[in-house]
C-alpha angles and dihedrals in degrees: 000000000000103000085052086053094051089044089049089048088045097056100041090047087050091237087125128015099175130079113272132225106272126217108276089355112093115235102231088061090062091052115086127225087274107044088051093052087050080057102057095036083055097051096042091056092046091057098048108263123151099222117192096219086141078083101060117085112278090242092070094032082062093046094058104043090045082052092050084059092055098047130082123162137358127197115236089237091064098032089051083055096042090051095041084054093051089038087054095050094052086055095057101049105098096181134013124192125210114264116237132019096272088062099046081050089053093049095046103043109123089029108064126044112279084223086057102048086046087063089042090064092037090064090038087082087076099066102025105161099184135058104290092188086065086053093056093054104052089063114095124250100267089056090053103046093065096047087060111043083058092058128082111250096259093062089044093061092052083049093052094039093057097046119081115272084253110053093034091054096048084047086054097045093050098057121087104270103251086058092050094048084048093052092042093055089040091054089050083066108047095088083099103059129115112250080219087052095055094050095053085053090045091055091041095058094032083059096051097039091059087036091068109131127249112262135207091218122037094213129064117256092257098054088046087060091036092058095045097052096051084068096036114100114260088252097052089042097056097046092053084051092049093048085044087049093057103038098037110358085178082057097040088056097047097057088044090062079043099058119077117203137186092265083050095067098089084051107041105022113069119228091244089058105052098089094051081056094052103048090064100050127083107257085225090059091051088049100055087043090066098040098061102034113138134200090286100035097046106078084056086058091049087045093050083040102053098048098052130079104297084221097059088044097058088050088052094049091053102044079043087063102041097055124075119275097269117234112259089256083050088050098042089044089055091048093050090059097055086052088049092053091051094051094047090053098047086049095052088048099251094111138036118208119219111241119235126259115273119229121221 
């Protein structure tokens, strides 16, 4: 009787808001499902564990944390309980699978048929359990460009609403400008569509986007060329062009707007970026470099010049003029590695290349 009158004055003062261990009944057996996962989450953050419950549906994500409101204090002789029952149930698991299509995918890659696991996430749009429209905007840029330019332009406007104003204006400013007027005037007309609407699209594109399938080459044809030709020779270049011209000028001018030279750096190569570009290439090809500039490759040199430490670029000018006037294939090797430099740091990260401007 008097443990029924403390616990009675426990719970109305607010000490303890969960059920207590009885005399003779032991106290886990009173705590739902619930109540006993709030425990363990409890003491595993308490103990410093980093716990991935962002993974779980929000629904439960939700429960717990609506039951950890509702919870104060629990006695050890009920948490000892509580921890030696779900100790006992990981004991006793013998295999756990991985939750969600994505996981069993993971699991399976290099198993199963890279054609296979595509489908598979083609028909996982139809049961898409999370937020597809959080999916979509975790792929880069790239990913996204061509996703749009095969849309109609409505499409396109529910794409670039849903993205972050970031990401959706550098997207805008990198297609070609009749594309981008169609899109904005598409996005000023998007008030009027069904929430539902834009999540069947969302799961549609999100489907499509993870479907991708698997490709030799991570880079598209035309940046491949693209790439091969910047460290090409300029003879070598220009003949390649030429042949391109003739054959496919629409592809000839797309891997022009593809290759990146030396007289392409002030355009293409922003100020802030210029140091973490020097200080991997040799200072005697620089030098060379600036000796032997000529009328088109000049303003690159003042551009390079101009955003170092003044202090480093007078001591290149001056080693510049003291040195013999290069040959024009000392002068195009040292430009070239330059070039090289640049691409290898773009493609670490470390600098982002200014795309070129797109033509109507």
């Amino acid at each position: 009787m008097a443990n029924q009158v403390a616990i009675r004055e426990e719970a109305r003062t607010g000490v303890v808001a969960m059920p207590r261990k009885l005399p003779g009944v032991p106290g886990v057996e009173t705590l739902t499902r619930r109540q006993k996962a709030a425990i363990v989450v409890r003491l595993l953050l308490a103990e410093g564990a980093t716990l991935p419950l962002k993974d779980l549906p929000e629904t439960l994500q939700a429960e717990l944390t609506t039951q950890m409101t509702q919870m104060r204090f629990v006695d050890r002789a009920t948490l000892r309980e509580v921890v030696e029952e779900f100790a006992t149930q990981l004991d006793s698991i013998g295999l756990s699978f991985p939750g969600g299509l994505e996981g069993a995918l993971a699991l399976l890659e290099g198993a199963i048929s890279p054609g296979l696991a595509a489908r598979m996430r083609r028909q996982s749009g139809a049961i898409w359990a999370d937020d597809p429209w959080e999916t979509i905007s975790n792929f880069e840029i790239d990913a996204l460009i061509p996703l749009i330019e095969r849309e109609s332009p409505e499409v396109g406007a529910v794409i670039l609403s849903k993205l972050q104003v970031g990401k959706a204006a550098e997207i805008l400013g990198r297609l070609p400008g009749a594309q981008a007027r169609r899109l904005t005037l598409a996005v000023s007309e998007t008030a009027d569509v069904a929430p539902e609407m834009v999540r069947k699209i969302g799961v549609s594109l999100a489907a499509e986007l993870k479907a991708e399938p698997p490709r030799a080459f991570p880079a598209a044809a035309v940046e491949r060329l693209g790439a091969i030709l910047n460290v090409s020779t300029s003879v070598t270049r220009e003949d390649v062009l030429s042949g391109l011209d003739e054959e496919d000028a629409e592809l000839g001018q797309r891997v022009r707007r593809a290759i990146f030279t030396f007289v392409d750096i002030p355009e293409r190569i922003a100020a802030r970026d210029v140091p973490a570009v020097m200080k991997s290439v040799d200072q005697d090809r620089i030098v060379t470099a600036i000796a032997g500039a000529d009328a088109a490759s000049q303003p690159a040199v003042d551009h390079l010049l101009a955003n170092m430490s003044q202090r480093l670029a007078d001591t290149l000018r001056t080693d510049a003029a003291e040195r013999p006037t290069p040959t024009p294939k000392e002068t195009e090797m040292a430009q070239l590695a330059v070039v090289t430099a640049i691409r290898e740091a773009v493609d670490r990260g470390e600098v982002k290349m200014i795309a070129p401007e797109s033509e109507d």
